[in-house]
Backbone as CSV, one residue per row, in Angstrom:
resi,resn,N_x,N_y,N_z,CA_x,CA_y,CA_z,C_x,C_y,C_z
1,UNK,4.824,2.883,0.077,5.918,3.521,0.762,7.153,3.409,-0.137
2,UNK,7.955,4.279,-0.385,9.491,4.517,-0.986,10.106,4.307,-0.256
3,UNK,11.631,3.491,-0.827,12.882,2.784,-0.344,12.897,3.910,0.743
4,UNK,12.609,5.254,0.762,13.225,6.274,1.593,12.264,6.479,2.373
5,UNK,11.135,5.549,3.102,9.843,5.632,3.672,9.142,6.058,4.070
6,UNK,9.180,7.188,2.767,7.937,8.352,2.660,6.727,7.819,2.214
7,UNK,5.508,8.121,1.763,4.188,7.515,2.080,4.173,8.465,0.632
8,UNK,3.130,7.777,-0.134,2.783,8.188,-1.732,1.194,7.613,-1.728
9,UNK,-0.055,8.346,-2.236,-0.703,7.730,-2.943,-0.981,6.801,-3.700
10,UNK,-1.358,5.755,-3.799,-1.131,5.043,-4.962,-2.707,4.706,-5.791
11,UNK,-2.280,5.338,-7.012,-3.712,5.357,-8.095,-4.198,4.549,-8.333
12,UNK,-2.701,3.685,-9.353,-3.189,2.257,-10.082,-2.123,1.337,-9.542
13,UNK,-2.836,-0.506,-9.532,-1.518,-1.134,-9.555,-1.566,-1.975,-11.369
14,UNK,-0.817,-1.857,-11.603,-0.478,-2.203,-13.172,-0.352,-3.711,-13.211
15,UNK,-1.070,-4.670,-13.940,-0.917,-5.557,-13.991,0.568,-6.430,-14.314
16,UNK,1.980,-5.361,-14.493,3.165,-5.551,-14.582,3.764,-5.499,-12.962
17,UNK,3.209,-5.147,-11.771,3.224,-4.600,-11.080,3.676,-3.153,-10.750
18,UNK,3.679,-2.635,-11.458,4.048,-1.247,-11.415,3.221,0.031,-10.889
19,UNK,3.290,1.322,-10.154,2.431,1.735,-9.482,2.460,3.176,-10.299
20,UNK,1.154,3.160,-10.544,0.972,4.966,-10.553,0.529,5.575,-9.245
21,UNK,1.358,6.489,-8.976,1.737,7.097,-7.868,0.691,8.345,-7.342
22,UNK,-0.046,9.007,-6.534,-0.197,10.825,-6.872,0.633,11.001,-5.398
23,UNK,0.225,12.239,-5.013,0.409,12.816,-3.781,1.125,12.446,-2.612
24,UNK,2.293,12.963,-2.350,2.612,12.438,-0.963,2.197,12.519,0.423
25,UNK,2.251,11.874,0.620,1.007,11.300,2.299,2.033,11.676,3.495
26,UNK,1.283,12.116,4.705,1.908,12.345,5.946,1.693,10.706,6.314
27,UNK,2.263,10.260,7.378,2.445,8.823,7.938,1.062,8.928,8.850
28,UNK,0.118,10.111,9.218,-0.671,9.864,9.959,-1.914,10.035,8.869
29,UNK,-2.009,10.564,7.830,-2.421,10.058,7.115,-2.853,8.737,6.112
30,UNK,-1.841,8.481,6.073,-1.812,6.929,5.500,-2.131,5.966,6.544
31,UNK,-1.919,5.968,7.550,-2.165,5.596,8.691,-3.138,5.338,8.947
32,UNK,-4.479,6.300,8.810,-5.584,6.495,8.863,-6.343,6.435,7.675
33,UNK,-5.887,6.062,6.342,-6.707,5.698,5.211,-7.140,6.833,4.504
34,UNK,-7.372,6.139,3.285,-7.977,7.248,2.586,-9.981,7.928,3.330
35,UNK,-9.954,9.266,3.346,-11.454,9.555,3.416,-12.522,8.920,2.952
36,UNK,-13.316,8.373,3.916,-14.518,7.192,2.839,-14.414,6.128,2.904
37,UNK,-13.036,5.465,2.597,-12.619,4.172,2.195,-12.905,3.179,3.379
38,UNK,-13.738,2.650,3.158,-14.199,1.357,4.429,-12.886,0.152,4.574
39,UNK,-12.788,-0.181,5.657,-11.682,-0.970,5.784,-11.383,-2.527,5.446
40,UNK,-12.653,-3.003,4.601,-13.171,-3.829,3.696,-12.383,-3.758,2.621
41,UNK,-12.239,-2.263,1.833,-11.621,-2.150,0.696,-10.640,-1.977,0.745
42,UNK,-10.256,-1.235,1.975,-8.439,-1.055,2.149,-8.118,-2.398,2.162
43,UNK,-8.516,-3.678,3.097,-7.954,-4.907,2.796,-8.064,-5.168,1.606
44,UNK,-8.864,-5.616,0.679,-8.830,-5.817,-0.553,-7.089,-4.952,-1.325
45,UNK,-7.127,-4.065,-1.427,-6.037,-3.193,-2.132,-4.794,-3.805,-1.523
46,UNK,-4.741,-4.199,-0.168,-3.914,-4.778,0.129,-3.414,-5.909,-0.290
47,UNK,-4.428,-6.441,-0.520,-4.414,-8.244,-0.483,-3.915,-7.974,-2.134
48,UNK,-4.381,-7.211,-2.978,-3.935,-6.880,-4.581,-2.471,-6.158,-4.908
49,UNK,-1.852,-6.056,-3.880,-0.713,-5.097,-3.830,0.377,-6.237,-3.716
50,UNK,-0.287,-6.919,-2.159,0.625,-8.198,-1.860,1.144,-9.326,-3.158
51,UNK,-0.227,-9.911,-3.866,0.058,-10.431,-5.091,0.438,-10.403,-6.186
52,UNK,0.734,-9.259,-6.200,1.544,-8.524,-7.632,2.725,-8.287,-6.969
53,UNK,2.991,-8.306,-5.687,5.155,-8.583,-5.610,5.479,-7.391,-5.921
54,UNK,4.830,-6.043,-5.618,5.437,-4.769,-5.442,6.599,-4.651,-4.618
55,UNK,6.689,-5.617,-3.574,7.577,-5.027,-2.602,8.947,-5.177,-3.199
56,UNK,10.325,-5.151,-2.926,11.547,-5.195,-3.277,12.129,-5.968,-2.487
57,UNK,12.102,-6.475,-1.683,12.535,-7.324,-0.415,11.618,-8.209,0.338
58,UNK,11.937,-8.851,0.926,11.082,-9.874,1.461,11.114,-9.698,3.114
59,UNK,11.651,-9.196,3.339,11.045,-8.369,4.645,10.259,-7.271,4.341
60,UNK,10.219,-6.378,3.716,9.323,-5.390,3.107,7.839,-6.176,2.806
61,UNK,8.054,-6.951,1.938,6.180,-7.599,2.134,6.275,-8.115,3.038
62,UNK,6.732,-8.726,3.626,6.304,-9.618,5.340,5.659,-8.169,5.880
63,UNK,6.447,-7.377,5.926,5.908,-6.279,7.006,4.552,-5.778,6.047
64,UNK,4.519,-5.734,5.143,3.335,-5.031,4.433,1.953,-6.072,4.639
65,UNK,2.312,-7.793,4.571,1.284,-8.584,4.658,1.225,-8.603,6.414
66,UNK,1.643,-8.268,7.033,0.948,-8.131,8.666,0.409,-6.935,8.519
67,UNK,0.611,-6.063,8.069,0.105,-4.594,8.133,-1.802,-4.825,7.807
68,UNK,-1.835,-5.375,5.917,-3.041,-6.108,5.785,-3.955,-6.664,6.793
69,UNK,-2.627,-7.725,7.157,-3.810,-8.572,7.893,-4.383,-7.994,9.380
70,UNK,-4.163,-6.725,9.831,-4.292,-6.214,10.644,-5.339,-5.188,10.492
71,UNK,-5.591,-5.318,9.119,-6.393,-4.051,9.056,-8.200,-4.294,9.144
């Protein structure tokens, strides 16, 4: 999600943490995951997103690590 909390694809996470980005996502989309993607792996991506400190704020990952752990 962007500071402006629109919803983006995300390709790669860069071991700098940095994200390659594609496509922008509707919120009920993202919402609902990528097509295919078992919710096994969406946690995983999560749990890899969380540890690389993408977020910018620390309320921003709080909310992103309940999101995870919910999934």
């Amino acid at each position: 999600m962007s500071p402006d909390r629109r919803f983006f694809e995300v390709l790669t996470v860069n071991e700098n943490g940095s994200l390659d980005i594609g496509s922008e996502l509707t919120p009920e989309v993202a919402a609902k995951g990528r097509a295919g993607l078992p919710p096994e792996t969406r946690k995983e991506i999560g749990k890899n997103l969380l540890e690389k400190n993408v977020f910018k704020s620390n309320d921003t990952h709080e909310e992103a690590r309940e999101i995870v752990e919910n999934l």
